[in-house]
PDB file of N, CA, C and O in Angstrom:
ATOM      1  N   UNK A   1      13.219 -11.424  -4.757  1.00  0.00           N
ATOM      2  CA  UNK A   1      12.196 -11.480  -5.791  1.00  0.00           C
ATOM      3  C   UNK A   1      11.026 -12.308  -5.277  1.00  0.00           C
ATOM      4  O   UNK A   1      11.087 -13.429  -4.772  1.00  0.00           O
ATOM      5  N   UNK A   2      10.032 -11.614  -5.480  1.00  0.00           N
ATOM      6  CA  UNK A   2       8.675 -12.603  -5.123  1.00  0.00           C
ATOM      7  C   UNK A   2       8.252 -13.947  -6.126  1.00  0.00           C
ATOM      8  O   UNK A   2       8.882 -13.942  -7.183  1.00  0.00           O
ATOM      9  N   UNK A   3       7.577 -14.749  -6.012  1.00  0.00           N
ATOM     10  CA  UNK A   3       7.646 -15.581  -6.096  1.00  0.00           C
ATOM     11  C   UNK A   3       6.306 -15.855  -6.635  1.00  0.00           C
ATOM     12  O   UNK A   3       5.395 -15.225  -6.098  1.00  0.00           O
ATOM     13  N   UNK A   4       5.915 -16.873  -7.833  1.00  0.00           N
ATOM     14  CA  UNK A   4       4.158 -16.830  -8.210  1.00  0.00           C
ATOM     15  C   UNK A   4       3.650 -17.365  -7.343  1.00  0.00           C
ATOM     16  O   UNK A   4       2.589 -17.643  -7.902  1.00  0.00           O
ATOM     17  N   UNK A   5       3.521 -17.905  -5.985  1.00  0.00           N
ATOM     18  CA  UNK A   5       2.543 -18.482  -4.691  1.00  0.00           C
ATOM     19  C   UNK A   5       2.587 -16.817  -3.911  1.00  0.00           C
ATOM     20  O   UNK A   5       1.743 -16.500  -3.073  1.00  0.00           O
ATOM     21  N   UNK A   6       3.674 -15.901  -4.343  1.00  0.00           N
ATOM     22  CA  UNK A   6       3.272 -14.888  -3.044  1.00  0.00           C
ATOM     23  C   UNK A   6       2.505 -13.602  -3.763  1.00  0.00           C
ATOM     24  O   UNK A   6       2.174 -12.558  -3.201  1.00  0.00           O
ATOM     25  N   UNK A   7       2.334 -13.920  -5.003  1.00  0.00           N
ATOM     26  CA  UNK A   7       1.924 -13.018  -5.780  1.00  0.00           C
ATOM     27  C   UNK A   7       0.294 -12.466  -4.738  1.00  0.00           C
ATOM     28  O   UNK A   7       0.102 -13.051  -3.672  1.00  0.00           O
ATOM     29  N   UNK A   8      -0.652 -11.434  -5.163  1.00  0.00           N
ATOM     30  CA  UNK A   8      -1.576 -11.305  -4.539  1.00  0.00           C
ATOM     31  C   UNK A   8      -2.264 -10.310  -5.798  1.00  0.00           C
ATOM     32  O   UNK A   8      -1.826  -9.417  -6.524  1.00  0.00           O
ATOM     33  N   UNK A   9      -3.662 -11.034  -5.605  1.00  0.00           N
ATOM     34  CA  UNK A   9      -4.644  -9.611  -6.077  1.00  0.00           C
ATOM     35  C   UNK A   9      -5.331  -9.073  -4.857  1.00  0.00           C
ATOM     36  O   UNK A   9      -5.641  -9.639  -3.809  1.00  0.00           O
ATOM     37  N   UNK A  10      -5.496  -7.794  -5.275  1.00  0.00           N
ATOM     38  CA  UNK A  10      -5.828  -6.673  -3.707  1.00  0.00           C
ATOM     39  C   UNK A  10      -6.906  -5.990  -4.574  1.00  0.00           C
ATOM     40  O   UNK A  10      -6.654  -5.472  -5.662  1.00  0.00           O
ATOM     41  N   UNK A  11      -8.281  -6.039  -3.932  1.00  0.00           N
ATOM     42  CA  UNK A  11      -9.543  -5.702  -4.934  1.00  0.00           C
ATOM     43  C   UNK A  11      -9.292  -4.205  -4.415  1.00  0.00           C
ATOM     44  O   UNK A  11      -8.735  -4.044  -3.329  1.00  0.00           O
ATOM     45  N   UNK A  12      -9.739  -3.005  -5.261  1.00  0.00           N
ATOM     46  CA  UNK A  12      -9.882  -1.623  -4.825  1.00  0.00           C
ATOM     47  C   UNK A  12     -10.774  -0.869  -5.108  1.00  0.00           C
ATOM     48  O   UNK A  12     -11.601  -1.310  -5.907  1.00  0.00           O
ATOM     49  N   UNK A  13     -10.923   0.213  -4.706  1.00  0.00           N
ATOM     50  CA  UNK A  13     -12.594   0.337  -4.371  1.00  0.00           C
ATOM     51  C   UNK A  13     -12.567   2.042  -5.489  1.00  0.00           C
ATOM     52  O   UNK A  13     -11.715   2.928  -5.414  1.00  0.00           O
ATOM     53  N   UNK A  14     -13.841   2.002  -6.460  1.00  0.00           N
ATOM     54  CA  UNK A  14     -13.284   2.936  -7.159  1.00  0.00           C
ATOM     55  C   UNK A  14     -12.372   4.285  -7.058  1.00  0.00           C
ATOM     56  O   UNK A  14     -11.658   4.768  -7.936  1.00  0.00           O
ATOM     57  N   UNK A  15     -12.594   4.734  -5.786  1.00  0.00           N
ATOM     58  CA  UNK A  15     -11.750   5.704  -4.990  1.00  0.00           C
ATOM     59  C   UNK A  15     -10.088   5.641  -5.157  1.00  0.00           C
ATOM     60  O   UNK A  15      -9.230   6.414  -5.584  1.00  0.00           O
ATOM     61  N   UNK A  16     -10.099   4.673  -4.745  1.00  0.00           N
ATOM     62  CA  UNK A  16      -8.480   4.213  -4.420  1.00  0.00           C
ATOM     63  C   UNK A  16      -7.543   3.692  -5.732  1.00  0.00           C
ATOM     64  O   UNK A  16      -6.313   3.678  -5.673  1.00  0.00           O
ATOM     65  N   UNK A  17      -8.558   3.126  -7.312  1.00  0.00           N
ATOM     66  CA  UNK A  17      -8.366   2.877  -8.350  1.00  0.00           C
ATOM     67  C   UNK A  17      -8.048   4.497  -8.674  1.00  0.00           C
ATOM     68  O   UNK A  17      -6.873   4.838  -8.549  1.00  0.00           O
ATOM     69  N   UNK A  18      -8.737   5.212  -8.963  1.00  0.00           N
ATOM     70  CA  UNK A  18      -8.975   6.916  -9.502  1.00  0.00           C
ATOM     71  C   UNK A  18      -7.267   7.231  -8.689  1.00  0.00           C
ATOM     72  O   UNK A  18      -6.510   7.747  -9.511  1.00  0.00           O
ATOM     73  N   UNK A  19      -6.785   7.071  -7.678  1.00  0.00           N
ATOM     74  CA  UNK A  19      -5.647   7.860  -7.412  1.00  0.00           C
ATOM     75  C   UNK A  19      -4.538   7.149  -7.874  1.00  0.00           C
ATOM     76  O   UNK A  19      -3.660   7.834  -8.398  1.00  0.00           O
ATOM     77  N   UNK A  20      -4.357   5.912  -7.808  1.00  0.00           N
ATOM     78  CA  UNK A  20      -3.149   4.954  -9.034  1.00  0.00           C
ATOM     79  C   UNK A  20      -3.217   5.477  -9.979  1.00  0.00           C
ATOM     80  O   UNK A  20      -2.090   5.675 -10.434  1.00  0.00           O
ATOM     81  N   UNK A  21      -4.455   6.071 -10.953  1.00  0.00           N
ATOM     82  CA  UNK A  21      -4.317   6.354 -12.135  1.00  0.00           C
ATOM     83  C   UNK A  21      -3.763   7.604 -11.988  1.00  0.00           C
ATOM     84  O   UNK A  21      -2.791   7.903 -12.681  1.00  0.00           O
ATOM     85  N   UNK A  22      -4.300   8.507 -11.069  1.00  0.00           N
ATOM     86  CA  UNK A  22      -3.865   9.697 -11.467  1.00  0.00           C
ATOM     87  C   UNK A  22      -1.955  10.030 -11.038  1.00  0.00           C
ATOM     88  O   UNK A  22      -1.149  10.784 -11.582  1.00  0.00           O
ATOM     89  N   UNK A  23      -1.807   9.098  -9.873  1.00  0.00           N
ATOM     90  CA  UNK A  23      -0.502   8.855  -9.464  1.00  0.00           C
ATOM     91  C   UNK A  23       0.592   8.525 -10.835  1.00  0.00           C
ATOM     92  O   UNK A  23       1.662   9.098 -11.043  1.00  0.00           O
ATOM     93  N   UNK A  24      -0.042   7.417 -11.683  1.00  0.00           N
ATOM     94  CA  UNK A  24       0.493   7.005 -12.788  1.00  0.00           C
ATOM     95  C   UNK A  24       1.135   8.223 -13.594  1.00  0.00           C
ATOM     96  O   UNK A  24       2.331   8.439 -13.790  1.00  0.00           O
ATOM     97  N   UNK A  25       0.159   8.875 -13.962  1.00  0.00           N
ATOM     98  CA  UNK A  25       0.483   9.857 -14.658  1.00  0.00           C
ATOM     99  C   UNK A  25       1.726  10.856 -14.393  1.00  0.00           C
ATOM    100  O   UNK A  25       2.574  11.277 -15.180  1.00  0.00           O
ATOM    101  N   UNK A  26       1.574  11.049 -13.255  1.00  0.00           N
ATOM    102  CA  UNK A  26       2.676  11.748 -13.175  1.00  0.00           C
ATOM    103  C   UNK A  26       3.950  11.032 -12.425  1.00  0.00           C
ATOM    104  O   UNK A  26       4.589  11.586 -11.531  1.00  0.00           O
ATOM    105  N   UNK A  27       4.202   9.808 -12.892  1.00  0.00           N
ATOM    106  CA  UNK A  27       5.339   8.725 -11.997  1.00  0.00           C
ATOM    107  C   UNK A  27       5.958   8.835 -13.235  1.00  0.00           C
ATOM    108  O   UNK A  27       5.671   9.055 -14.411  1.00  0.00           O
ATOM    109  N   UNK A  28       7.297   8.506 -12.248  1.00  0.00           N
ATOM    110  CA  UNK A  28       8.654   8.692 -13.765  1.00  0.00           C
ATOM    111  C   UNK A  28       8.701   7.236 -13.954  1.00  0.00           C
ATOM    112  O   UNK A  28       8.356   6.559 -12.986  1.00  0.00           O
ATOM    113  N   UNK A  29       9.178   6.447 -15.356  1.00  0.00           N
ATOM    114  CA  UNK A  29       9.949   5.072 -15.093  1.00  0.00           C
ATOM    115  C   UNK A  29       8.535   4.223 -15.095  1.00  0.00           C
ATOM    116  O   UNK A  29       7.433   4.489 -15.574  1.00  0.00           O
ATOM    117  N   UNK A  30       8.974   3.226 -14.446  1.00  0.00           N
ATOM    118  CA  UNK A  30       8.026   1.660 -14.262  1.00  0.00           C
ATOM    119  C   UNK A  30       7.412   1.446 -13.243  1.00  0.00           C
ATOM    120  O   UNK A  30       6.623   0.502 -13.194  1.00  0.00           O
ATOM    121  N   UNK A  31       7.728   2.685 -11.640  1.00  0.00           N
ATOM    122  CA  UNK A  31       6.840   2.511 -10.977  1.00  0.00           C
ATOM    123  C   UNK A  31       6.268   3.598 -10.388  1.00  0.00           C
ATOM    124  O   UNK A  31       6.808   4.703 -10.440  1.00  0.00           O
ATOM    125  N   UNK A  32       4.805   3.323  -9.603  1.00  0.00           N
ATOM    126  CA  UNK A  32       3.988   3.631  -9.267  1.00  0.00           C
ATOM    127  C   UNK A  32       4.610   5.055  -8.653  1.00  0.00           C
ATOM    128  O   UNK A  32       4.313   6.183  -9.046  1.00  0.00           O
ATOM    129  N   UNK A  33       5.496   4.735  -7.650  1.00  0.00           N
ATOM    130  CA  UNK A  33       5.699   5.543  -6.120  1.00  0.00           C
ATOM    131  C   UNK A  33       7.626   5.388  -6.851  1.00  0.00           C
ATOM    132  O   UNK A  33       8.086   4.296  -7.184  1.00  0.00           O
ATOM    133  N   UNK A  34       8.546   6.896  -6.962  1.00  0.00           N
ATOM    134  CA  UNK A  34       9.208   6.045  -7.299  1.00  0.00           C
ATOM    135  C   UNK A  34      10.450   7.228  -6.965  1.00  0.00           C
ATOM    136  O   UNK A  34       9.905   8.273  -6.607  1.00  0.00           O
ATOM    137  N   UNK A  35      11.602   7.318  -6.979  1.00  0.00           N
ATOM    138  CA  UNK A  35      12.303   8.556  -6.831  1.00  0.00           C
ATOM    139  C   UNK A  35      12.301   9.235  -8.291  1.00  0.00           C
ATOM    140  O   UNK A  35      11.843   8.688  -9.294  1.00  0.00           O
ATOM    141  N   UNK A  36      12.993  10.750  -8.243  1.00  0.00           N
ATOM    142  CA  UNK A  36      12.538  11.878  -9.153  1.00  0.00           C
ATOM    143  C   UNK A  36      13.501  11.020 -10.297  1.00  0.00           C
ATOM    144  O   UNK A  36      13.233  11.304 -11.464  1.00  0.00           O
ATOM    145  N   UNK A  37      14.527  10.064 -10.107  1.00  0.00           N
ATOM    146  CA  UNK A  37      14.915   9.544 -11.329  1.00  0.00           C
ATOM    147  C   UNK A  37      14.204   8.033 -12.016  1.00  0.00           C
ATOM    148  O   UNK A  37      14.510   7.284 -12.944  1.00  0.00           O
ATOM    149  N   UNK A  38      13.227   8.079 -11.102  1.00  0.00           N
ATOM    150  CA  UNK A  38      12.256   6.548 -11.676  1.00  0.00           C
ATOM    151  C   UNK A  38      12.830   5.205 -11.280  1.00  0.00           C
ATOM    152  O   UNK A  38      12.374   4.160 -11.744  1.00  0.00           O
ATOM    153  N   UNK A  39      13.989   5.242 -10.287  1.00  0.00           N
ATOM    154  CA  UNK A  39      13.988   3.982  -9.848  1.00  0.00           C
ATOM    155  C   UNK A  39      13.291   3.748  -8.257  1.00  0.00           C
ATOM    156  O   UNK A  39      13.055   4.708  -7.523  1.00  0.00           O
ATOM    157  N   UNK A  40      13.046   2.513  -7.918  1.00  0.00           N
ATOM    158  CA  UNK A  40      12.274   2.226  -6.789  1.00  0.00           C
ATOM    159  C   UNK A  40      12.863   2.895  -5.479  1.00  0.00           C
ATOM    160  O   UNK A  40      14.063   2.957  -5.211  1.00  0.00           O
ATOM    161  N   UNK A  41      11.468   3.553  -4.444  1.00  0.00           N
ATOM    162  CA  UNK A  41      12.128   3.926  -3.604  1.00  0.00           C
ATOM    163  C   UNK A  41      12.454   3.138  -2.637  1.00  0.00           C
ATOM    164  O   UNK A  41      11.893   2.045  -2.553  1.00  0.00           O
ATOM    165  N   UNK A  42      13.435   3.529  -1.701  1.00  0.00           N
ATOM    166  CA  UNK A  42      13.722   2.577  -0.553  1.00  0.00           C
ATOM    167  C   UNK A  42      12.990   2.328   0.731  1.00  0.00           C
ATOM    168  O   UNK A  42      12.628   3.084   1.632  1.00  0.00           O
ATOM    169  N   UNK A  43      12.906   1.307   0.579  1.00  0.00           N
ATOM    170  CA  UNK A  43      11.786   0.924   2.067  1.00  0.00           C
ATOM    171  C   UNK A  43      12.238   2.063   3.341  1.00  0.00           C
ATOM    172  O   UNK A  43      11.407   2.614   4.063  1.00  0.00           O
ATOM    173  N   UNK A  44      13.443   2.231   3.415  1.00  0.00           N
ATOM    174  CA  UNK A  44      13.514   3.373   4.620  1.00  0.00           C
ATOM    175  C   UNK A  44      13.375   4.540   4.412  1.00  0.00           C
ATOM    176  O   UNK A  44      13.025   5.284   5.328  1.00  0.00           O
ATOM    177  N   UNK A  45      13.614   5.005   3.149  1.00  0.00           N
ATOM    178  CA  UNK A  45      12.877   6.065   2.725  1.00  0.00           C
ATOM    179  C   UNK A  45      11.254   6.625   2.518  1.00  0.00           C
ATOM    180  O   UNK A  45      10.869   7.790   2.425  1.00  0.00           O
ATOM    181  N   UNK A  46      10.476   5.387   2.482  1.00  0.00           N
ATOM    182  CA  UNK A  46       8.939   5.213   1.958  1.00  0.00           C
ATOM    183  C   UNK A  46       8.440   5.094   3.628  1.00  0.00           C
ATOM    184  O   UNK A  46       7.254   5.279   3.900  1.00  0.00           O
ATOM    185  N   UNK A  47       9.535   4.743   4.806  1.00  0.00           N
ATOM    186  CA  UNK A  47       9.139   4.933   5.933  1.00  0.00           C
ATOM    187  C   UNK A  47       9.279   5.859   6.882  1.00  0.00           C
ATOM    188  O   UNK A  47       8.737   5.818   7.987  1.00  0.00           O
ATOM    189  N   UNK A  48      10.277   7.032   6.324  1.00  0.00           N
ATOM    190  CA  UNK A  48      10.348   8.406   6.570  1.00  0.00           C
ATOM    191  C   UNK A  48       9.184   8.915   6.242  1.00  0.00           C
ATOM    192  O   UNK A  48       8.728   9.644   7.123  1.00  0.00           O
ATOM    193  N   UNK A  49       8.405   8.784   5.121  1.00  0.00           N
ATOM    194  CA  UNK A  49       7.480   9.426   4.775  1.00  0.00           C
ATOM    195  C   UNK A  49       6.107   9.359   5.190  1.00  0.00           C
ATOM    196  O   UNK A  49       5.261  10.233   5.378  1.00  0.00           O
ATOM    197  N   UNK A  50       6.087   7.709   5.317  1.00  0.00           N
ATOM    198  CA  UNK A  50       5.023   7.150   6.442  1.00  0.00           C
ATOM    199  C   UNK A  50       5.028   8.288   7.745  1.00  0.00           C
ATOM    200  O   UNK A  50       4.380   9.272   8.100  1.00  0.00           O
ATOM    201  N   UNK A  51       6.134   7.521   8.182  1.00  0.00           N
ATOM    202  CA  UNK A  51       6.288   8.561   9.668  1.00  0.00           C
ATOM    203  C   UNK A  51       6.211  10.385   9.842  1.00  0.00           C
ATOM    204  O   UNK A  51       5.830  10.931  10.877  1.00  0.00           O
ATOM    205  N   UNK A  52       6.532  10.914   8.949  1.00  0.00           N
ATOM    206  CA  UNK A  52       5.990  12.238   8.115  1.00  0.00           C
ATOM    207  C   UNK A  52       4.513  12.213   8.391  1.00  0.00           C
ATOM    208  O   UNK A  52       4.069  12.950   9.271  1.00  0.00           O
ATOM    209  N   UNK A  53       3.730  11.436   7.717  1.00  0.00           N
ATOM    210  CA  UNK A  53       2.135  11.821   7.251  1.00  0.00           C
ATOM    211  C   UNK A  53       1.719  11.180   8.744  1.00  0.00           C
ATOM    212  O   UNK A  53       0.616  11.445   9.221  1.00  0.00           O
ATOM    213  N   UNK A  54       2.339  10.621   9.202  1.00  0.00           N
ATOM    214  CA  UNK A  54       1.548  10.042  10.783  1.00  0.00           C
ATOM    215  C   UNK A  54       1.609  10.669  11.772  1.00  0.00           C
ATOM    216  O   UNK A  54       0.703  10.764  12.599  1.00  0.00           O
ATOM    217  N   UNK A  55       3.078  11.374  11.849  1.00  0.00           N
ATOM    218  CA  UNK A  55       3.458  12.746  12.787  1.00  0.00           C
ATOM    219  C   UNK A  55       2.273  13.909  12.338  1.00  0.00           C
ATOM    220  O   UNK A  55       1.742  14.594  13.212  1.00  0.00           O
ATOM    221  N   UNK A  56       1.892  14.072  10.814  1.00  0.00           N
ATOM    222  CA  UNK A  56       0.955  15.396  10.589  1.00  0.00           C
ATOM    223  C   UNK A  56      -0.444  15.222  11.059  1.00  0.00           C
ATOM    224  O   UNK A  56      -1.243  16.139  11.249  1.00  0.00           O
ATOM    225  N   UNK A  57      -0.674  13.862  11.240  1.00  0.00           N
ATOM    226  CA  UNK A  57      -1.951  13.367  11.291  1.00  0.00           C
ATOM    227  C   UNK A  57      -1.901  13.025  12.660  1.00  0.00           C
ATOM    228  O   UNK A  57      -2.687  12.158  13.044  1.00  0.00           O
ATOM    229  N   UNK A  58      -1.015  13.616  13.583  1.00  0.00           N
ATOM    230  CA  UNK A  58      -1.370  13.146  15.199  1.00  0.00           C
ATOM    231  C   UNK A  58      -1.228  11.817  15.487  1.00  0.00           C
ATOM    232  O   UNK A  58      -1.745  11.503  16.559  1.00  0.00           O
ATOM    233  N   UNK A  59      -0.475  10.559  14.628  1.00  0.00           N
ATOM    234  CA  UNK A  59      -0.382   9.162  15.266  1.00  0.00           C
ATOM    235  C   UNK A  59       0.534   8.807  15.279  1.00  0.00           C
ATOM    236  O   UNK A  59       1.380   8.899  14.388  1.00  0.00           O
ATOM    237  N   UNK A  60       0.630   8.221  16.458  1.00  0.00           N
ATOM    238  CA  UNK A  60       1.898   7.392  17.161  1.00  0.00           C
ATOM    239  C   UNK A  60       2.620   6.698  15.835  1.00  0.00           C
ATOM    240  O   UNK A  60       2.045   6.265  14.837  1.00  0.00           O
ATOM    241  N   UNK A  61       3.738   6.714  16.051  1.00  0.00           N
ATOM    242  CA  UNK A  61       4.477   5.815  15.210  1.00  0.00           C
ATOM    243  C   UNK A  61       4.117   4.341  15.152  1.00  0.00           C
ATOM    244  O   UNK A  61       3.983   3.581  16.111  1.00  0.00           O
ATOM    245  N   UNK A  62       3.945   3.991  13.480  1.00  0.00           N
ATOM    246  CA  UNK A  62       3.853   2.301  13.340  1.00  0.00           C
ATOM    247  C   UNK A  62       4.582   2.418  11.815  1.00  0.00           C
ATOM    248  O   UNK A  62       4.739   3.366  11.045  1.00  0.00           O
ATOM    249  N   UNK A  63       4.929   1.066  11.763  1.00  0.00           N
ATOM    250  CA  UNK A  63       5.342   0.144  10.683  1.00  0.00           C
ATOM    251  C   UNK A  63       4.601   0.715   9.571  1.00  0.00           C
ATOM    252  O   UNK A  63       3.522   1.308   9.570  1.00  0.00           O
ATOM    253  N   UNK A  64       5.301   0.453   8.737  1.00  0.00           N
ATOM    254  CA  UNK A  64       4.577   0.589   7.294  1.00  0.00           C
ATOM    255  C   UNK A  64       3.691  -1.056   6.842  1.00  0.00           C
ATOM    256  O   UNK A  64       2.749  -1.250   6.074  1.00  0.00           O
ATOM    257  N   UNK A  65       4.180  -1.644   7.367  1.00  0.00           N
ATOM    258  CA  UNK A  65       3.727  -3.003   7.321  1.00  0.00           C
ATOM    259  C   UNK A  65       2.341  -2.826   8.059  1.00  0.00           C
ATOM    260  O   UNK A  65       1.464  -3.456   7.467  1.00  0.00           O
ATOM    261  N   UNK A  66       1.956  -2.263   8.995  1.00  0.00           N
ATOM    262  CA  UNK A  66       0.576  -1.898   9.582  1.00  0.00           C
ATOM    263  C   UNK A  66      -0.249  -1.994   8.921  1.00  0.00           C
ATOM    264  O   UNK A  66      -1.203  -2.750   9.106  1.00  0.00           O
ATOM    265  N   UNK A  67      -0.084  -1.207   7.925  1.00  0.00           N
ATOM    266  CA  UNK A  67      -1.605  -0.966   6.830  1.00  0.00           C
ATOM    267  C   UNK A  67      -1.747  -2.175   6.204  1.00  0.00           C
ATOM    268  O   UNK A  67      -2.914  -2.323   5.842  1.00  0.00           O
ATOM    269  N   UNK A  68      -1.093  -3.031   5.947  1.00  0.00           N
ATOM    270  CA  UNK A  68      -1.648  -4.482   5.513  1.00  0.00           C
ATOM    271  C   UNK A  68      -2.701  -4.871   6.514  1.00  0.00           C
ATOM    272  O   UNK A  68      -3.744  -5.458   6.225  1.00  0.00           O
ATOM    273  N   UNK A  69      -2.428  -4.589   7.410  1.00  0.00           N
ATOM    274  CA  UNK A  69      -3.042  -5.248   8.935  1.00  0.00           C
ATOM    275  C   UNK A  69      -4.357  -4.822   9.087  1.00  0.00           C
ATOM    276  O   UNK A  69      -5.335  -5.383   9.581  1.00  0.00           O
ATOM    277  N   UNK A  70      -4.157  -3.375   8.407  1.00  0.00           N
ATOM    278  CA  UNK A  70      -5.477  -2.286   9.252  1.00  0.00           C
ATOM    279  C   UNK A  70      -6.421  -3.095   7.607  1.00  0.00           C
ATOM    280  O   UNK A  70      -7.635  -3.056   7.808  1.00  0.00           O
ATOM    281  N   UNK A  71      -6.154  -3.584   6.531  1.00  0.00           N
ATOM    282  CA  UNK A  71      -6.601  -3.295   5.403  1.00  0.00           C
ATOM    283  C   UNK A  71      -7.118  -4.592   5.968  1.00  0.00           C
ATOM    284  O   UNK A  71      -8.220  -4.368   6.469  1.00  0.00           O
ATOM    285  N   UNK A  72      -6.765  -5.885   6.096  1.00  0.00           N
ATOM    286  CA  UNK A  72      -7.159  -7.326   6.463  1.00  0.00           C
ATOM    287  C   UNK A  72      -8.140  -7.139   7.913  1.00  0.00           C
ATOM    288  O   UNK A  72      -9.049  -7.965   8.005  1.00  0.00           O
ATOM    289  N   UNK A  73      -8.063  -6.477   8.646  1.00  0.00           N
ATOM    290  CA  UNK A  73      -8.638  -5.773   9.634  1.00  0.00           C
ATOM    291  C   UNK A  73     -10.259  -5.178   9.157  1.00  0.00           C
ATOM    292  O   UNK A  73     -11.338  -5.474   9.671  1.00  0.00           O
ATOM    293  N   UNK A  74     -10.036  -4.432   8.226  1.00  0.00           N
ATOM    294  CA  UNK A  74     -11.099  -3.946   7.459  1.00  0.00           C
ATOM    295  C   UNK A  74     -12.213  -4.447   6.685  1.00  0.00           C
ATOM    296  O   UNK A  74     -13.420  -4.219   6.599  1.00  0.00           O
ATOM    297  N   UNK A  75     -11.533  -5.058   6.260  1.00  0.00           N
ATOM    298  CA  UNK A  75     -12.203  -6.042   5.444  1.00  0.00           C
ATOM    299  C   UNK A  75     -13.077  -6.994   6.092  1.00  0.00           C
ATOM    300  O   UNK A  75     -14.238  -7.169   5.720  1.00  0.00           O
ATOM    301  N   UNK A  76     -12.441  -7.727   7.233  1.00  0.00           N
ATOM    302  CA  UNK A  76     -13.149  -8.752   7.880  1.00  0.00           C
ATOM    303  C   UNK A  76     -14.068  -7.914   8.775  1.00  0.00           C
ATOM    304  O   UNK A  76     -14.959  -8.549   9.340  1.00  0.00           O
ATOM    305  N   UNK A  77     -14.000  -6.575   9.005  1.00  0.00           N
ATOM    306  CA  UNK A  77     -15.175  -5.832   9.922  1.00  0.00           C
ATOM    307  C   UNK A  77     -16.461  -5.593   8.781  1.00  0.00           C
ATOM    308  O   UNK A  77     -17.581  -5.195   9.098  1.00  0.00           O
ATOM    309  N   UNK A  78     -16.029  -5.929   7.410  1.00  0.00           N
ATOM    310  CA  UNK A  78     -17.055  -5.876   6.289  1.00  0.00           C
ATOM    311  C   UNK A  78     -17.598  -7.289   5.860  1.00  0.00           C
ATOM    312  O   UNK A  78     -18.005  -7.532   4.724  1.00  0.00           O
ATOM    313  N   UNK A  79     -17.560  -8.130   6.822  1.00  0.00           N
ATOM    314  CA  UNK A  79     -17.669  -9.565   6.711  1.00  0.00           C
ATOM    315  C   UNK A  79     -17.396 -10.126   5.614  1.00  0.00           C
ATOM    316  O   UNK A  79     -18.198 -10.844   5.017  1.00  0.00           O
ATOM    317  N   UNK A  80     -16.336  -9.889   5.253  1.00  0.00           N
ATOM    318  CA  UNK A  80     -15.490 -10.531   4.609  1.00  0.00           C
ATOM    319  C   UNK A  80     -14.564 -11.989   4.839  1.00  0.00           C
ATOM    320  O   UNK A  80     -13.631 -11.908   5.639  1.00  0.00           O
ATOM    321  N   UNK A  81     -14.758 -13.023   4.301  1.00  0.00           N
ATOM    322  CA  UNK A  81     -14.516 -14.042   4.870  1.00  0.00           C
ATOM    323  C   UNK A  81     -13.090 -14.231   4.759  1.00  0.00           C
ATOM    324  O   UNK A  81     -12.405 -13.890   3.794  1.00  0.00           O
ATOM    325  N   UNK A  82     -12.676 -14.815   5.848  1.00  0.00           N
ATOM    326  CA  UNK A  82     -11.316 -15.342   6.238  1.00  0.00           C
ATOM    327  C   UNK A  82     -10.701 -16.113   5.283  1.00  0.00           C
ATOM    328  O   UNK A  82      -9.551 -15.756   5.030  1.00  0.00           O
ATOM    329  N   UNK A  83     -11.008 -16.816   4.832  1.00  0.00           N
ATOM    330  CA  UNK A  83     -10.394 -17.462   3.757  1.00  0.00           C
ATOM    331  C   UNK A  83     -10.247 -16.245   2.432  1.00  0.00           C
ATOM    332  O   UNK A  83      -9.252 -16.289   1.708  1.00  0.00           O
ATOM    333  N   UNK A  84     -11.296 -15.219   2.220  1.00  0.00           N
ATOM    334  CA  UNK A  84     -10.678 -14.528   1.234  1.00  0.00           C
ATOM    335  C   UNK A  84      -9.667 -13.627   1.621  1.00  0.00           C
ATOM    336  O   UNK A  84      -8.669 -13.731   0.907  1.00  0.00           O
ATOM    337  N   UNK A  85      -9.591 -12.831   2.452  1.00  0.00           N
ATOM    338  CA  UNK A  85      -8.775 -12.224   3.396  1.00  0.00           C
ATOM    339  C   UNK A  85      -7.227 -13.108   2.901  1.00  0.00           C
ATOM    340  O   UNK A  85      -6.551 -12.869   1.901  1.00  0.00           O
ATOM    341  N   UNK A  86      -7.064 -13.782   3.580  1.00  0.00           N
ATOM    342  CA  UNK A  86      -6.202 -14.837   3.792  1.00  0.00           C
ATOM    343  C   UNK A  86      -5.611 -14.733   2.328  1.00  0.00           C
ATOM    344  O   UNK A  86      -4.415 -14.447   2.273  1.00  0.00           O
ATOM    345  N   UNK A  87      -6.480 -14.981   0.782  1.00  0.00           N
ATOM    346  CA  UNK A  87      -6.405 -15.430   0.135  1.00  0.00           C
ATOM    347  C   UNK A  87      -5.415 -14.108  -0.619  1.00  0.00           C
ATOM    348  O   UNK A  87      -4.293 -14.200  -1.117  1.00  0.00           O
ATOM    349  N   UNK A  88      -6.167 -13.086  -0.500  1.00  0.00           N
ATOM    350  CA  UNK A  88      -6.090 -11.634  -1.095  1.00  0.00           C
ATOM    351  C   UNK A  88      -4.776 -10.700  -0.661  1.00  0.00           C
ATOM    352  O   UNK A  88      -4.146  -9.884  -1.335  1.00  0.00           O
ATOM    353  N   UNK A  89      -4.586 -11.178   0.868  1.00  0.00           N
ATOM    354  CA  UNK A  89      -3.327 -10.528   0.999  1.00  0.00           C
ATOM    355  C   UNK A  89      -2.013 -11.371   1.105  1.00  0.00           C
ATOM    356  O   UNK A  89      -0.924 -10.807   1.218  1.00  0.00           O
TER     357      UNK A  89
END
């Protein structure tokens, strides 16, 4: 269980808000991303699928943990300061 110091807000850009919602809608249960009976999926399962859309998209295999990286990555190429970075993820 996470913890209120590891909690995080992650700002999103209207684009990326518009597909949670529309994701919402059709999610079973309490979460977002979830199996067809609405409980949470499994990290090795959510990384089959990663590896799925990365194989279709021509890229080498990585972590699902990556995209935190590429997103903190991103951000600071938008001069975004380190301390918020830091703060946000």
């Amino acid at each position: 269980m996470k913890t209120t110091s590891s909690e995080r807000d992650v700002p999103l850009s209207k684009m990326a808000l518009q597909a949670l919602i529309e994701l919402r809608k059709v999610s079973v249960g309490e979460y977002i991303i979830s199996t067809r009976e609405g409980h949470p999926v499994r990290p090795r399962n959510l990384q089959n699928m990663f590896d799925f859309l990365l194989t279709a998209a021509g890229i080498e295999h990585k972590g699902l943990h990556v995209t935190r990286h590429t997103f903190a990555s991103k951000l600071l190429a938008k001069d975004a300061s380190l301390k918020y970075v830091v703060h946000h993820l």
